[in-house]
Steps between C-alpha positions, in 0.01 A plus 500: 500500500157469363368211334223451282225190423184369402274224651250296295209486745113364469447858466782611201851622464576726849814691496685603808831659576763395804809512699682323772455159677352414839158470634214639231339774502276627222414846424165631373495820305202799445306544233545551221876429566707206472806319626703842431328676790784244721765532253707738811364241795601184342889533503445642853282187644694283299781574701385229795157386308375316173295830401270392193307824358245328263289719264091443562318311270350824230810699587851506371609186337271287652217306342142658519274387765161318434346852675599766687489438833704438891408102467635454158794739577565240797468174260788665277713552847426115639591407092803683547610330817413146378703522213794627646442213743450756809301317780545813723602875457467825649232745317568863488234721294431847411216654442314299277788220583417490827101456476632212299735401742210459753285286313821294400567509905093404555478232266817296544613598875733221479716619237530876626769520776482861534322774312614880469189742342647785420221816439249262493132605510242353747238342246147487713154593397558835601841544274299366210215734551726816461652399223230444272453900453887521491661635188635266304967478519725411198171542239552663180410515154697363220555824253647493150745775603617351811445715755332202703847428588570853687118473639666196658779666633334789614258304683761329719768778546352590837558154633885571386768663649548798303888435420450135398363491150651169434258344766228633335638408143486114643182568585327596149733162341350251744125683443577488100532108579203456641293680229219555456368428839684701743180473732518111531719448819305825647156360435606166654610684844209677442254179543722285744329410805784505763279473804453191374871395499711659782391228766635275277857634531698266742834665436712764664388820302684842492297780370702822314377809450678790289404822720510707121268234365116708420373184418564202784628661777158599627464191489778341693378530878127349364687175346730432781186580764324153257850276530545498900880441611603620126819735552479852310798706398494870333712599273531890553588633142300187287322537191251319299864421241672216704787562338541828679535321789688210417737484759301568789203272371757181429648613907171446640445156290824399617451553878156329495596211283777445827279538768570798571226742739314799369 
């Protein structure tokens, strides 16, 4: 079963969702998604782990960061861990999670026994370059009539599996939360200097890439080529939803959180 709670933090109120007992570890969700995006992983770590799905400061229940960007992201995760009196846990990100998940991993190595980044895009000067002329995901314009809601839905359908309209219904009630500023997590990946922050990583790392993903698994061989000794794992039918592939995503976690080799 799932259960719910709040934290009080330095930082505000952050909400998180969780299941099972055992050694931590804390899950990371896109943007602009929340806790939800785990709701079919948790009961399926939780079966040998203490899986704790918290929702990002600016997104889901979760209190709104001081700006929009990876470092403050990472205060709310340390916050998180602190008041649930975690010295240690294992990270596991995606997308967005897991560029926070490396700066988490980069700024408190001690507290990060293992870190999972799941279609995770390689942040360097050259990443940030090309997305500057990039056109802009998840923006649209509030209209009286409310067809900025279907604009919404539109815009991501592509990214969905065709028979799964549910996913993408969870998908427009986590972005409604985070209105108005759908862009904030995206502009904060945006200007995050990872180059910076790999070395840092003292960890085991496992990098994930979803072979269906258009958006990070380009990008998988150029991250793993920056975190030498990282393992890498492919899942062959992997979208940008996680929840699509649940089972297969919370498998891999599983194996790597027990030592397993990739």
């Amino acid at each position: 079963m799932i259960g719910f709670g709040y934290v009080r933090t330095p930082l505000g109120q952050i909400h998180y969702a969780e299941c099972g007992t055992g050694e931590p570890v804390l899950l990371l969700h896109q943007t602009p998604r929340s806790w939800d995006e785990y709701r079919e992983v948790l009961p399926l770590l939780g079966a040998g782990h203490r899986a704790i799905a918290m929702d990002t400061l600016g997104f889901g229940a979760s209190a709104p960061p001081p700006e929009h960007t990876i470092e403050a992201y990472a205060d709310g995760v340390l916050a998180l861990m602190d008041a649930l009196g975690l010295d240690t846990a294992a990270v596991a990100g995606h997308h967005t999670g897991g560029v926070i998940g490396v700066e988490v991993a980069a700024r408190a190595p001690g507290r990060v026994t293992r870190l999972v980044l799941s279609s995770t895009p390689l942040m360097d000067a050259e990443a940030r370059r090309r997305r500057l002329g990039r056109p802009v995901v998840d923006h649209v314009t509030e209209r009286e009539d409310g067809s900025h809601l279907m604009e919404l839905w539109v815009g991501r359908a592509g990214f969905y599996p065709p028979s799964r309209p549910d996913l993408l219904a969870r998908f427009v009630r986590d972005a409604l939360a985070a209105w108005p500023d759908l862009e904030g997590g995206h502009r904060a990946v945006a200007a995050y200097r990872m180059e910076d922050r790999l070395g840092l990583i003292r960890c085991p790392v496992l990098c994930v890439g979803a072979a269906e993903d258009p958006f990070a698994f380009p990008e998988l061989r150029p991250l793993t080529e920056r975190l030498p000794g990282a393992s890498v794992t492919v899942i062959p039918h992997g979208m940008v939803p996680l929840e699509f592939q649940a089972a297969e995503f919370a498998r891999v976690v599983r194996s790597f959180l027990a030592g397993e080799e990739f």
